[in-house]
VEXLOTOR-423244 format. One record per residue: residue number from 1; residue in one letter; x, y, z of N, C-alpha, C, CB in turn. Coordinates in pm, 1 decimal. Atoms other than C-alpha are relative to their C-alpha. Glycine has a CB too. Layout:
! VEXLOTOR-423244
ATOM, seq, type, neast, nnorth, nup, caeast, canorth, caup, ceast, cnorth, cup, cbeast, cbnorth, cbup
ATOM, NUM, A, X, Y, Z, X, Y, Z, X, Y, Z, X, Y, Z
...
This chain:
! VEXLOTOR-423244
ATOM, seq, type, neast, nnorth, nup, caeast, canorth, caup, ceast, cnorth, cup, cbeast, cbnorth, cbup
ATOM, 1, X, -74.3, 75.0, -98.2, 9202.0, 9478.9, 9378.3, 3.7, -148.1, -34.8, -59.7, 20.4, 137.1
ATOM, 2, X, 20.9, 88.4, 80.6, 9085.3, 9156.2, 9271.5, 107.5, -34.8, -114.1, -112.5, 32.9, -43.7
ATOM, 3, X, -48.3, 39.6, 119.7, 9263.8, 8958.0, 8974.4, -14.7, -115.2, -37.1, 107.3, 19.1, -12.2
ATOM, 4, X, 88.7, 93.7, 59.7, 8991.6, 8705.7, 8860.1, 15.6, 51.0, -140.3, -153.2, -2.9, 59.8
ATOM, 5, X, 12.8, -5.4, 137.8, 9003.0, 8625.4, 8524.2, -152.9, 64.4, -30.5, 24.8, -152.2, -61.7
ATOM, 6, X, 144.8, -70.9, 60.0, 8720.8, 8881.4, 8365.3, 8.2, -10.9, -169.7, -12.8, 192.2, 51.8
ATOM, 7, X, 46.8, 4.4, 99.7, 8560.5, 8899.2, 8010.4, -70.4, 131.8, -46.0, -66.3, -102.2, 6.0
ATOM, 8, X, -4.4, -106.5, 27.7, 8580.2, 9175.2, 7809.8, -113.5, 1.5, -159.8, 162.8, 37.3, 0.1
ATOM, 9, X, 49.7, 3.6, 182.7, 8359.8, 9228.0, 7430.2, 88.4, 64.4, -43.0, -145.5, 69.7, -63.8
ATOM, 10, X, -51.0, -97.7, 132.6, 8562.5, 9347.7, 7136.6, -69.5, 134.9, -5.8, -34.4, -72.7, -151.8
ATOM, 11, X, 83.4, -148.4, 49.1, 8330.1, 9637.5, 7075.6, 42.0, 75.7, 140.8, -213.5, -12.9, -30.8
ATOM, 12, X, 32.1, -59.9, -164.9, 8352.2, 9747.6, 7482.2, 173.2, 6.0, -30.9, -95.4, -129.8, 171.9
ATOM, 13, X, -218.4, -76.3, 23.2, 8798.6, 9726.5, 7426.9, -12.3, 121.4, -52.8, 137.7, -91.1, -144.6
ATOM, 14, X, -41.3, -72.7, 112.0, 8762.5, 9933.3, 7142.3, -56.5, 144.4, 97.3, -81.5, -50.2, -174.9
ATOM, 15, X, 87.0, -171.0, -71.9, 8517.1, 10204.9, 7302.6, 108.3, 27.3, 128.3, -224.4, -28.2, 93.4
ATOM, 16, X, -93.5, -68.2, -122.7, 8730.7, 10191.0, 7618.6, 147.8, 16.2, -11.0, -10.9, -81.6, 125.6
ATOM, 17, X, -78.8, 45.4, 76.3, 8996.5, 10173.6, 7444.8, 49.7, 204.7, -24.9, -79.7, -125.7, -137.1
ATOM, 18, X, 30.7, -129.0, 57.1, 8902.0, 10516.5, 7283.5, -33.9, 120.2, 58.8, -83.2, -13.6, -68.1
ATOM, 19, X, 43.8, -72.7, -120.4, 8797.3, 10674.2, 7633.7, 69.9, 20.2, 64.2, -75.7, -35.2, 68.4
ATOM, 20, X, -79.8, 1.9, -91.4, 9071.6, 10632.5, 7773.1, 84.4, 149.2, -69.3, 78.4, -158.8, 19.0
ATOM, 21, X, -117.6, -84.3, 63.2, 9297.0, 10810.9, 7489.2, -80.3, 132.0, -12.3, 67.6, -61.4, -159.1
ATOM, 22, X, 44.5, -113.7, 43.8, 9041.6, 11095.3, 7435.9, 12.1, 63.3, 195.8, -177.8, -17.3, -106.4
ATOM, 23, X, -57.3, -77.5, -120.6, 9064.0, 11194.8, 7833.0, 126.3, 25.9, 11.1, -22.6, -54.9, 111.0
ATOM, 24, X, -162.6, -12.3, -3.6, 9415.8, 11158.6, 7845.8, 53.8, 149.4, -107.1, 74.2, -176.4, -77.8
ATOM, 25, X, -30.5, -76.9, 89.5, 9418.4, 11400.5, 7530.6, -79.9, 137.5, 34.5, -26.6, -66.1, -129.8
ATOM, 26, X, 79.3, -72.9, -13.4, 9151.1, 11635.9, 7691.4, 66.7, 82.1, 147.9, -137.4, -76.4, -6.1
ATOM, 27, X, -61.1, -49.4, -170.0, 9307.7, 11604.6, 8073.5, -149.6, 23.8, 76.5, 117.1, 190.7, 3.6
ATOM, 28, X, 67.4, -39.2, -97.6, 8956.6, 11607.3, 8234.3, -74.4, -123.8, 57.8, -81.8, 108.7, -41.4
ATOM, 29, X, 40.0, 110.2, -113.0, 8950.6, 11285.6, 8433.0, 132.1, -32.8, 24.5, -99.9, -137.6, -41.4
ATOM, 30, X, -148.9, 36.5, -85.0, 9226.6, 11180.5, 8683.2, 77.0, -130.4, -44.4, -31.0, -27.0, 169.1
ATOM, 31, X, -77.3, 128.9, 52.1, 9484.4, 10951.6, 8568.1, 1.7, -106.6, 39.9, 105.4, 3.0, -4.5
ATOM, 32, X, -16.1, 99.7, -93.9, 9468.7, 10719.1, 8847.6, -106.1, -79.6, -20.4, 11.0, 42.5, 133.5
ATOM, 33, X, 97.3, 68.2, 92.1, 9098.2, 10597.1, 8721.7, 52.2, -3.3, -129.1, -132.9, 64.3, -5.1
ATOM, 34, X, -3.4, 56.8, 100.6, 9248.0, 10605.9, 8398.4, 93.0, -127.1, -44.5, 11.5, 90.0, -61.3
ATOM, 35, X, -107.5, 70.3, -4.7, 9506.7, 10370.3, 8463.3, -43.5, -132.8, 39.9, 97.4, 58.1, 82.1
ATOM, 36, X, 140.8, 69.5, -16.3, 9252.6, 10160.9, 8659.3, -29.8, -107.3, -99.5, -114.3, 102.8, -12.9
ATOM, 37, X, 98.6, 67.9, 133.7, 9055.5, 10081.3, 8378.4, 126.9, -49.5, -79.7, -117.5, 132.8, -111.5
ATOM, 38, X, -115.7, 44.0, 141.0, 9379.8, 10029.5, 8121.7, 66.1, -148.9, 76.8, 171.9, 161.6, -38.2
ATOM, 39, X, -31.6, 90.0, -96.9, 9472.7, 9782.8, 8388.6, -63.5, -115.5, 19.8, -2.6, 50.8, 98.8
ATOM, 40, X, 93.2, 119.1, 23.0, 9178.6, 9582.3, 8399.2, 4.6, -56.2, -195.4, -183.6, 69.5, 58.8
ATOM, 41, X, 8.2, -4.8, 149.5, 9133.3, 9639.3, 8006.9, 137.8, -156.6, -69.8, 59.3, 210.7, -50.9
ATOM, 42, X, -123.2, 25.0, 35.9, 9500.7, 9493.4, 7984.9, -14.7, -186.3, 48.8, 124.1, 118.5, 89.2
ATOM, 43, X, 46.9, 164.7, -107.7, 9390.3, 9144.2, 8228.4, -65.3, -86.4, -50.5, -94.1, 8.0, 127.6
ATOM, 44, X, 143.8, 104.1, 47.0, 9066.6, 9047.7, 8062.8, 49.6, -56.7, -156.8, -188.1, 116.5, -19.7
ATOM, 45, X, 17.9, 139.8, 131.6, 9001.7, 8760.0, 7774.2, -103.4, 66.0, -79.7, -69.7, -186.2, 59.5
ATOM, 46, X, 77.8, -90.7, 66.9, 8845.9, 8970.7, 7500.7, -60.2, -114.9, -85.2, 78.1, 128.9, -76.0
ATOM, 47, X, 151.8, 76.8, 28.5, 8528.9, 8804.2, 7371.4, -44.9, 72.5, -138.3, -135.9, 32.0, 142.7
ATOM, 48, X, 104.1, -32.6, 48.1, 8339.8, 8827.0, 7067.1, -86.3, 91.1, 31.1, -44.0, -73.8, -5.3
ATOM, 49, X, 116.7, -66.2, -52.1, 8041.1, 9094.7, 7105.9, -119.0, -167.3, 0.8, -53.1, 163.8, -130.5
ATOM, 50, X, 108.2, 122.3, 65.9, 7833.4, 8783.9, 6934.8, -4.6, -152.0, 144.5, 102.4, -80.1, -208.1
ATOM, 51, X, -27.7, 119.9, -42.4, 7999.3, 8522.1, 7173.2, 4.9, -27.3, 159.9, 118.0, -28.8, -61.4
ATOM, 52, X, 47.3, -42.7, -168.0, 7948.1, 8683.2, 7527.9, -89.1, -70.7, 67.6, -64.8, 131.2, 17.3
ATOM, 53, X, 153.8, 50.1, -115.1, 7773.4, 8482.9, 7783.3, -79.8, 69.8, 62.3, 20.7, -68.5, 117.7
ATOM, 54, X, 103.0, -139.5, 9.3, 7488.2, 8660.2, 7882.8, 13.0, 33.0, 157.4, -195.3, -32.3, -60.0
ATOM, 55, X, -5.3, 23.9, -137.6, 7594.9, 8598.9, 8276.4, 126.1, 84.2, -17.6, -0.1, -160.7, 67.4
ATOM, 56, X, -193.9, -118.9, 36.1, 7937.0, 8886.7, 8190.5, -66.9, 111.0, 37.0, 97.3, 35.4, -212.3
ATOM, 57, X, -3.3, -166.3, 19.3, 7913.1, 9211.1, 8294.0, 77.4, 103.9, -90.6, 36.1, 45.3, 111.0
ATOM, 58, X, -97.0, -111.0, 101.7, 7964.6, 9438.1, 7969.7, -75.6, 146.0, 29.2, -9.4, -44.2, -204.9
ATOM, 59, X, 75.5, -166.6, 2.7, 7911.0, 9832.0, 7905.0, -165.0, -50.4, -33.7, 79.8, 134.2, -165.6
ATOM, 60, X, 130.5, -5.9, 24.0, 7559.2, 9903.6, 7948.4, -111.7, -73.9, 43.8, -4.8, -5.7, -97.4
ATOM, 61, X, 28.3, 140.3, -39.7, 7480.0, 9608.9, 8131.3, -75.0, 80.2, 165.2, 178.0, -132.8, 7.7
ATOM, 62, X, 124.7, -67.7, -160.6, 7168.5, 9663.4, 8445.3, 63.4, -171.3, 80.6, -297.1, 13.2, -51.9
ATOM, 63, X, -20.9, 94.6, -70.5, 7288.4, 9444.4, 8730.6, -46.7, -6.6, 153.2, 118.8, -12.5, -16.2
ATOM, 64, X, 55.1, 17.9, -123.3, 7173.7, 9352.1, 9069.9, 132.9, -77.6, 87.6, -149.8, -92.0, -16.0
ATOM, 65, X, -113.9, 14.4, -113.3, 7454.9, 9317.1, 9377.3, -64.4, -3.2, 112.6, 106.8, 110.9, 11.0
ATOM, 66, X, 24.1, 35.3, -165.6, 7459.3, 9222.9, 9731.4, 160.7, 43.9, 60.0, -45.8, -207.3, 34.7
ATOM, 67, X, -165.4, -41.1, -41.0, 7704.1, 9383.1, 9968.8, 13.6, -121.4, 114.7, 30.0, 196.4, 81.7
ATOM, 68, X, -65.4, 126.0, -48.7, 7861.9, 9074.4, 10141.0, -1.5, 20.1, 136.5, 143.8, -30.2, -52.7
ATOM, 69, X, 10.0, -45.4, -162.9, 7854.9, 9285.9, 10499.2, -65.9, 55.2, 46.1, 70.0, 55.9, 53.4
ATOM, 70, X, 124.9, -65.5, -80.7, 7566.2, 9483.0, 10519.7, -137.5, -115.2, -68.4, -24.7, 213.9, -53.5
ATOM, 71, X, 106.9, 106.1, 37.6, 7332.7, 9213.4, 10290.6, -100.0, 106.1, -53.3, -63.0, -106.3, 135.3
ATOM, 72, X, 91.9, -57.3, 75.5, 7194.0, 9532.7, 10115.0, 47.5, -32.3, -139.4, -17.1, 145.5, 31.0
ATOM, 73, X, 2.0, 73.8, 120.9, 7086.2, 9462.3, 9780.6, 39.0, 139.5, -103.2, -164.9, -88.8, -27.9
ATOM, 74, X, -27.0, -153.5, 101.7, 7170.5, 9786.7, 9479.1, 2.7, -102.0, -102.6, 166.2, 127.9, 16.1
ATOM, 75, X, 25.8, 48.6, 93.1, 7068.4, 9766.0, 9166.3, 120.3, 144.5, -85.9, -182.4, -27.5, -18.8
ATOM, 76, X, -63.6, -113.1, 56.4, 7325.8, 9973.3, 8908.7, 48.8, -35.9, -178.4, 139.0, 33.7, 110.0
ATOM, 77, X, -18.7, 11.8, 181.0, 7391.0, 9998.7, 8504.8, 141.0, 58.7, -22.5, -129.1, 107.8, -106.9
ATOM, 78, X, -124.9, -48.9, 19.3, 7742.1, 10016.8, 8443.4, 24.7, 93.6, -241.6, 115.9, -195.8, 58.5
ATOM, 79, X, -15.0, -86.0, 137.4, 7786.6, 10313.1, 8150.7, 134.4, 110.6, 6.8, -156.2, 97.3, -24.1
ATOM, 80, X, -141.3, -95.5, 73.1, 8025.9, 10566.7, 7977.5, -15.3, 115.5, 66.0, 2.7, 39.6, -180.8
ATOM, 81, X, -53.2, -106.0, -26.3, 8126.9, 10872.2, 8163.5, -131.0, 90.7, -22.9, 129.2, 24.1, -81.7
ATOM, 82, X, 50.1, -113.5, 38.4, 7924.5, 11104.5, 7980.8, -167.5, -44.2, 61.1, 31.5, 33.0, -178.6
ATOM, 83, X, 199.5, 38.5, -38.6, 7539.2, 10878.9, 8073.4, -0.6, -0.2, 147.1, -80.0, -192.6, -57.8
ATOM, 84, X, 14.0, 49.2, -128.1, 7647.0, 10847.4, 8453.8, -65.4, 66.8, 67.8, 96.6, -20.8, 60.2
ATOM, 85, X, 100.7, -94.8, -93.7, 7394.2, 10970.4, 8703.1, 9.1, -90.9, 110.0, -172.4, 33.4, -54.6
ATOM, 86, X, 12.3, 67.0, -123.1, 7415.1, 10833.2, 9060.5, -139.9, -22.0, 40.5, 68.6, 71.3, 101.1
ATOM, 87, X, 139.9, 37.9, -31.2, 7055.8, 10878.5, 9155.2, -72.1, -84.7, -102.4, -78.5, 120.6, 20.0
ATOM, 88, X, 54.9, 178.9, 95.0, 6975.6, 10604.4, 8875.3, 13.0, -85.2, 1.4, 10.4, -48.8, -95.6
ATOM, 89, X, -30.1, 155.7, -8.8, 7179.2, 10383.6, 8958.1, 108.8, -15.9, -144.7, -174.0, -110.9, -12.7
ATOM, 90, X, -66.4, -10.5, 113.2, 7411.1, 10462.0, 8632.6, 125.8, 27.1, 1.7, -48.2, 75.1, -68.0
ATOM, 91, X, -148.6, -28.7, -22.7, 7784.1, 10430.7, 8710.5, 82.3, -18.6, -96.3, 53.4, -67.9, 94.8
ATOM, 92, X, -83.5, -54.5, 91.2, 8031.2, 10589.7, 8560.2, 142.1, -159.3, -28.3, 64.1, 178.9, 86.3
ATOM, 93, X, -83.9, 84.1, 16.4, 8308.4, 10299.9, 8456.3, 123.6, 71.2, 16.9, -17.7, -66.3, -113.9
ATOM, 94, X, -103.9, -14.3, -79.5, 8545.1, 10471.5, 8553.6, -1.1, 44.5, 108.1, 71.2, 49.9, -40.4
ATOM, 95, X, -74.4, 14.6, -117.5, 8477.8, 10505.4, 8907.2, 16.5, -125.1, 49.2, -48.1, 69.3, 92.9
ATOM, 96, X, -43.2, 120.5, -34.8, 8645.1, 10309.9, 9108.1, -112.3, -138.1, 1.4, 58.1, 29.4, 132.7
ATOM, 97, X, 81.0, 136.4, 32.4, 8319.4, 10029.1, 9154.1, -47.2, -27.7, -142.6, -128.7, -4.0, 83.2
ATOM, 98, X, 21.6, 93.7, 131.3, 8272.2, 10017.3, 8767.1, 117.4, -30.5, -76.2, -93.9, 62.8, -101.4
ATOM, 99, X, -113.8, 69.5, 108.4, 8587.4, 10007.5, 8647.6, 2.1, -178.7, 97.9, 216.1, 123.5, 3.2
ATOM, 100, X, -14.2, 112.8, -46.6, 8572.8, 9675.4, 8929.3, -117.5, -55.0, -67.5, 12.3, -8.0, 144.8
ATOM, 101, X, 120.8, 104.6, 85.9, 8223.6, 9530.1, 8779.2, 36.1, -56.3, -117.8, -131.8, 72.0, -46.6
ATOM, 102, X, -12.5, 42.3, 130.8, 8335.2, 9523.7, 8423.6, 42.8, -143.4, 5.9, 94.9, 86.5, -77.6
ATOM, 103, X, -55.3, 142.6, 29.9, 8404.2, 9132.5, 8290.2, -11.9, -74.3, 154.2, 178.9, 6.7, -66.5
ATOM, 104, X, 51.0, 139.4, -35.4, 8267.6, 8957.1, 8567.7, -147.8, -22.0, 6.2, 51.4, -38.7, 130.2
ATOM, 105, X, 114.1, 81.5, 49.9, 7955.2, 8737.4, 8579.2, -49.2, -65.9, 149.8, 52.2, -124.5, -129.8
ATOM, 106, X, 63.1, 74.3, -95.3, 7699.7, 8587.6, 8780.9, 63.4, -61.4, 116.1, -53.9, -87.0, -58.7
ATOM, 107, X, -73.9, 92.4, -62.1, 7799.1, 8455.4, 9100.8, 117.8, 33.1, 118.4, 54.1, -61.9, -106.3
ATOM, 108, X, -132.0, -79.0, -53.3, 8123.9, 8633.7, 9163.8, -6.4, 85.4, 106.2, 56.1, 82.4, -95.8
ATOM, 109, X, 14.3, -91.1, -99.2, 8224.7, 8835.7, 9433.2, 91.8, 99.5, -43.9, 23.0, -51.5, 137.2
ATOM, 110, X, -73.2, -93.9, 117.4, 8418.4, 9153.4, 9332.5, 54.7, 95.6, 137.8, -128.8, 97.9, -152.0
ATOM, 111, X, -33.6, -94.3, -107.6, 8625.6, 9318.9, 9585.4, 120.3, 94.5, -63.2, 48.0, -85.3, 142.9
ATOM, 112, X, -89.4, -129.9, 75.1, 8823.7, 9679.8, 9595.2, 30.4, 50.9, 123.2, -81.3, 123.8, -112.9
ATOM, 113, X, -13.2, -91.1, -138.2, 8966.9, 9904.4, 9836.6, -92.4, 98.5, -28.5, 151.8, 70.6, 37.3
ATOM, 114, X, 66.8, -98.5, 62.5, 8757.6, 10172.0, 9937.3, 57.9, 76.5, 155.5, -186.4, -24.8, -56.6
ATOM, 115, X, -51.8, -113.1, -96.8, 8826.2, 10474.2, 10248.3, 33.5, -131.1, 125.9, -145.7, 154.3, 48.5
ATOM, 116, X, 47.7, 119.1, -124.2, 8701.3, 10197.9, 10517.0, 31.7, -148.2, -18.2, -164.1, -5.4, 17.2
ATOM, 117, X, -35.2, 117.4, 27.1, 8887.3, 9879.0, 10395.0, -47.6, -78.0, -136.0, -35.2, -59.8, 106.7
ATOM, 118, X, 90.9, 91.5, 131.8, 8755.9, 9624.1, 10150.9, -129.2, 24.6, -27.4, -15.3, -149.9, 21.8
ATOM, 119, X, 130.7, -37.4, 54.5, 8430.6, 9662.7, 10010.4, -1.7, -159.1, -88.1, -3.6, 173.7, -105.0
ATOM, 120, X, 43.3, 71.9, 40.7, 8254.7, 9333.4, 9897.7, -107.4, -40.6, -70.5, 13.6, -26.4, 49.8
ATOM, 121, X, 189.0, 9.3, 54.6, 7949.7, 9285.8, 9639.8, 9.6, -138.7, -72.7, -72.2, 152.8, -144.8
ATOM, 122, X, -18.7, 86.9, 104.0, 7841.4, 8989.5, 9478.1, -91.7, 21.3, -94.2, -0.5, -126.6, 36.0
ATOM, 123, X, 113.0, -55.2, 118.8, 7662.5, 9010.9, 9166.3, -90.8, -181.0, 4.7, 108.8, 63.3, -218.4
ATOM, 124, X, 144.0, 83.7, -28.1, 7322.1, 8822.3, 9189.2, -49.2, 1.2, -85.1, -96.4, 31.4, 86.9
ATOM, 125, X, 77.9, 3.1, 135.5, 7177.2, 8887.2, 8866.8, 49.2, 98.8, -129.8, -151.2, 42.7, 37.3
ATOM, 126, X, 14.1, -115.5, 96.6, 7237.4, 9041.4, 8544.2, -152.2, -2.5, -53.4, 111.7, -14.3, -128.7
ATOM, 127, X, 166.1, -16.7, 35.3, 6883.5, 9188.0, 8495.3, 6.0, 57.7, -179.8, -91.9, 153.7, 133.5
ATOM, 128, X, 39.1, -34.5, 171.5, 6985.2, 9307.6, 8112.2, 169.4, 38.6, -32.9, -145.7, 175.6, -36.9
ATOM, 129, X, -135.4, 28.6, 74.6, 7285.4, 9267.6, 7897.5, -36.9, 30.6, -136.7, 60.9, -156.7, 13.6
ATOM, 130, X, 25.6, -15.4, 180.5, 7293.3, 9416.6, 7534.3, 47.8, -101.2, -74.4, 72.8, 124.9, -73.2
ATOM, 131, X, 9.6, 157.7, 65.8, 7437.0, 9138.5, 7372.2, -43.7, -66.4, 24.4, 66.0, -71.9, -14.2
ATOM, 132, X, 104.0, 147.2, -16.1, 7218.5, 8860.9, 7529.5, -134.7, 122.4, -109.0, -68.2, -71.1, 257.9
ATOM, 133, X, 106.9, 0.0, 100.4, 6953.3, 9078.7, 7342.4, 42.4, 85.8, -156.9, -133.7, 76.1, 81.2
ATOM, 134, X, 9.9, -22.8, 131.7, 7103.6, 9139.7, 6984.7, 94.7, 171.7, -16.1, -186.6, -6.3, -43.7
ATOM, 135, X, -18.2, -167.3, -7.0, 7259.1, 9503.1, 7087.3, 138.9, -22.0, -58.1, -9.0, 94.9, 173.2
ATOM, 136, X, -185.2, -30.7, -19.8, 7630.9, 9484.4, 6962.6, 31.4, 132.8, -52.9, 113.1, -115.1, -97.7
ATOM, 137, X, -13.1, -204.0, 83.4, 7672.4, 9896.6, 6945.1, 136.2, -39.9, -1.0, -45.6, 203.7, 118.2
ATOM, 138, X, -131.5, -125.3, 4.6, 7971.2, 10071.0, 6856.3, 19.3, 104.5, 89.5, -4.1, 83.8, -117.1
C-alpha cells in the first residue's frame, strides 16, 4: 500500500527475481502475491549486496516491529517461501506483510491493507542483517 522509496540488494532482485518466474512456471502460489512482490521489486533502488546499510530490511534479515495500534512488539525473519514457518517468526516474502517489509529500514512505518483496514508496524530494530555481517549469498 505504501510507496516509500525502499532498498533492494542485487543478489535479493536476482533471487526474487528467480522466485517469482519459477512459481509462475510451476503455478503453485497465487498470482496476486506474485504480482505484489514484482511490484515492489519494480519500485525499489537496487543496492549493492556490499553497499547496503545495515538499517534495510533484506532477505533473511531478523527484525523487531511495533504495531502502531495495539503497541505489541513481534519479532519476525523475513525468508524464501520454502524456510517460512509462522511459529518462528519466519515469514514467507511473499505474504502479504513480507512482501511489505522488504527495502525498508529503521524507523519507518510500513502500512498495508489487511481484512480489518490498515495495519501499521514500525520497524524498531534490525536485530541481524546478512550483509552488515559479511553474508552476500546467492
Amino acid at each position: 500500500m505504501s510507496k516509500k522509496l525502499i532498498y533492494i540488494t542485487d543478489n535479493d532482485l536476482k533471487r526474487l527475481k528467480e522466485l517469482i518466474m519459477v512459481a509462475r512456471e510451476f503455478g503453485n502460489e497465487d498470482e496476486k502475491y506474485l504480482k505484489e512482490l514484482e511490484n515492489e521489486l519494480t519500485r525499489g533502488k537496487v543496492v549493492k549486496s556490499q553497499d547496503i546499510p545495515n538499517n534495510i530490511i533484506t532477505m533473511n534479515s531478523k527484525i523487531r516491529l511495533q504495531d502502531m495500534d495495539t503497541q505489541e512488539k513481534m519479532i519476525y525473519c523475513l525468508v524464501f517461501p520454502d524456510n517460512a514457518n509462522a511459529t518462528e517468526g519466519k515469514i514467507s516474502i511473499l505474504a502479504p506483510i513480507g512482501t511489505a517489509l522488504l527495502g525498508y529500514k529503521t524507523g519507518d512505518i510500513i502500512k498495508w491493507k489487511v481484512p480489518g483496514g490498515i495495519a501499521k508496524l514500525k520497524v524498531e530494530e534490525i536485530l541481524y542483517q546478512p550483509e552488515a555481517t559479511g553474508d552476500y549469498h546467492l
